[in-house]
C-alpha positions in Angstrom: -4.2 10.0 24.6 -7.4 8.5 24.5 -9.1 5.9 26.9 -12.5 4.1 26.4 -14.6 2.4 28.6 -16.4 -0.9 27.5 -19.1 -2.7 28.6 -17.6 -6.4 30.4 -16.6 -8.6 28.2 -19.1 -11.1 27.6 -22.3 -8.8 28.3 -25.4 -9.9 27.1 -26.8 -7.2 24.3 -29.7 -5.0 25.0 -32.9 -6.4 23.0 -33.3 -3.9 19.7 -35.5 -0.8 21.4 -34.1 -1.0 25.0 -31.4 0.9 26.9 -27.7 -0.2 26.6 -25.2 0.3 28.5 -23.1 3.4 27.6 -19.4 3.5 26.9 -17.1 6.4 27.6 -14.3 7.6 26.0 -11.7 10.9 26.8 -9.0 12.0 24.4 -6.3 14.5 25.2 -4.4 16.2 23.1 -2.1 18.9 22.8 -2.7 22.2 21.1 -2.2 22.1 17.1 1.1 23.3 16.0 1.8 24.9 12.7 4.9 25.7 10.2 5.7 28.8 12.5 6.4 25.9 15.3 9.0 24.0 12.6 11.4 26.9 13.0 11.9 27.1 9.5 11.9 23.4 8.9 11.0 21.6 5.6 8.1 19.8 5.9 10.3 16.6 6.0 12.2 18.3 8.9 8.5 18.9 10.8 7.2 15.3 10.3 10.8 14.0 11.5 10.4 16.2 14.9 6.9 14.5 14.9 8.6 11.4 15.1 11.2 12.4 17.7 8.3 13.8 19.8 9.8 17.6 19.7 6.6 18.3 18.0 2.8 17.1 18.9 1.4 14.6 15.9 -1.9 16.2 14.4 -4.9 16.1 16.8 -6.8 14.4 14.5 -4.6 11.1 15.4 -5.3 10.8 18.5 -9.0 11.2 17.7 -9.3 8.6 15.6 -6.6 6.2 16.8 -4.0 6.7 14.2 -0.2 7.8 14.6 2.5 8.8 12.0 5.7 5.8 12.1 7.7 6.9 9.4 8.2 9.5 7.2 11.1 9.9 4.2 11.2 12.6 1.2 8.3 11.7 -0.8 6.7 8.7 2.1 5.1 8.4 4.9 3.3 6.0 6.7 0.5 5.9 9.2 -0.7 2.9 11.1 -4.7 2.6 13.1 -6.1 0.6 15.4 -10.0 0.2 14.5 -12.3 0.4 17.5 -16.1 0.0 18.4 -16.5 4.3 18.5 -15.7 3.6 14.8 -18.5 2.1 13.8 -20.9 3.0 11.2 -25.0 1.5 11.9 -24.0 -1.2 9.9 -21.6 -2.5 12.3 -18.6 -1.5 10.4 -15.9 0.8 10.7 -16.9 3.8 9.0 -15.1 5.1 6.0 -14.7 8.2 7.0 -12.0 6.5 9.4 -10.0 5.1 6.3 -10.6 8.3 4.0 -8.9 9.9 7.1 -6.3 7.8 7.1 -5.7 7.7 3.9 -5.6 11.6 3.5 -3.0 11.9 6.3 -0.9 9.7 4.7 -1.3 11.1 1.1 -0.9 14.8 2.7 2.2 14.3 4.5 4.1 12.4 1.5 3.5 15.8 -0.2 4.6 17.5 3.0 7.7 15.4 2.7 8.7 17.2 -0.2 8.2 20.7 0.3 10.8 23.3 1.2 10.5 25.5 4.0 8.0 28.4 3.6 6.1 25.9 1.4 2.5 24.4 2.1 0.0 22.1 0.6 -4.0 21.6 0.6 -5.9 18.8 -0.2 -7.5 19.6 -3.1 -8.8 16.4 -4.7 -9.2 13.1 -3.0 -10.8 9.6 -4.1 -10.7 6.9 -1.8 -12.0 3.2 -3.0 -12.8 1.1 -0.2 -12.3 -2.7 -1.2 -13.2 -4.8 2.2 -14.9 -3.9 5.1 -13.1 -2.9 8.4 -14.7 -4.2 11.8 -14.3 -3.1 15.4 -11.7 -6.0 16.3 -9.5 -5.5 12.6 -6.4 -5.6 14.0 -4.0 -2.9 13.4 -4.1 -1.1 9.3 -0.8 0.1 8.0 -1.4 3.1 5.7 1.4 4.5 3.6 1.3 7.1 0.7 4.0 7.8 -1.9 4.1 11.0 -4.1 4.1 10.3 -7.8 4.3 14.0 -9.1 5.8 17.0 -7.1 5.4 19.8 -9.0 5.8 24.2 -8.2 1.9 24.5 -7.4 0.6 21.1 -7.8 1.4 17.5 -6.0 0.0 13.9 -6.7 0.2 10.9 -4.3 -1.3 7.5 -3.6 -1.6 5.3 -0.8 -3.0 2.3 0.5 -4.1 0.5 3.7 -3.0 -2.9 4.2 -3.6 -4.9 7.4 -0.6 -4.4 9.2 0.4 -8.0 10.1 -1.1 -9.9 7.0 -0.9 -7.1 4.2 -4.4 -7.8 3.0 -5.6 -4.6 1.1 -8.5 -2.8 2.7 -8.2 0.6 0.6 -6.5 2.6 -2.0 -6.6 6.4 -2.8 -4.9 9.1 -5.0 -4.8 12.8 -4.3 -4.3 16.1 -6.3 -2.7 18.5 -3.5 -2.4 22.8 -4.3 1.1 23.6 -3.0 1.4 27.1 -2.1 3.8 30.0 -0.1 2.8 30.7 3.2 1.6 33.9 4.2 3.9 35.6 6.7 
């Protein structure tokens, strides 16, 4: 969970050199879980129990204001809220936020499809950012679909859309290494 603390809507801006007025923000989350918590599940099977709540979503979500919504073999779909503790110096949501996005999305299509006892790595990504994101975009839809799921290698694309207008804000392919897990 995650709460932030604005300054009052309406607040005159600090002249360029001065002090402003500080913003908070506290985020809560619960301790990362791993295969070893997904009894044996697929990786399907672990994003579904994300879903149902039986398991914690990644920490990174809550970090940066994102959740899983859906997930089927070979899919899944994210959707963000942008915020001001976003922002970049040019006033704009900083791309690291959609590359994040974008990478969850991408990593747990591949996820999607792997059998139990079976993990993946991000081992390429290229993300193309295509219009910029502000503080008050409302809420980006981000959903990646595997193209090739191979023994030891997996592809996947995705792409951000604005959630209740579908304009594009992104796009981005992966290569991810699929690999046994260690025991």
């Amino acid at each position: 969970m995650t709460a932030t603390t604005p300054t009052p809507a309406g607040a005159p801006r600090a002249p360029h050199g001065t002090a402003r007025a500080a913003r908070s923000r506290t985020h809560t989350w619960e301790p990362p879980t791993g295969y070893a918590d997904g009894a044996g599940r697929s990786g399907l099977g672990m994003l579904r129990m994300c879903l149902e709540g039986r398991l914690p979503q990644a920490p990174i979500c809550g970090t940066l204001g994102f959740r899983l919504v859906a997930a089927e073999h070979g899919r899944a779909v994210f959707e963000g809220d942008p915020a001001e503790h976003l922002l970049n110096p040019m006033g704009t949501v900083h791309g690291g936020f959609l590359a994040t996005l974008l990478d969850s999305a991408l990593g747990s299509a591949v996820m999607s499809t792997l059998p139990a006892g079976r993990a993946y790595a991000t081992a390429q990504l290229g993300v193309h950012l295509v219009r910029p994101v502000l503080a008050g975009t409302p809420t980006l839809r981000c959903e990646g679909t595997v193209v090739h799921a191979g023994r030891t290698t997996a592809t996947a694309e995705a792409r951000v859309t604005g959630a209740a207008d579908g304009k594009l804000y992104a796009h981005a392919t992966t290569t991810s290494a699929v690999f046994e897990l260690a025991e």
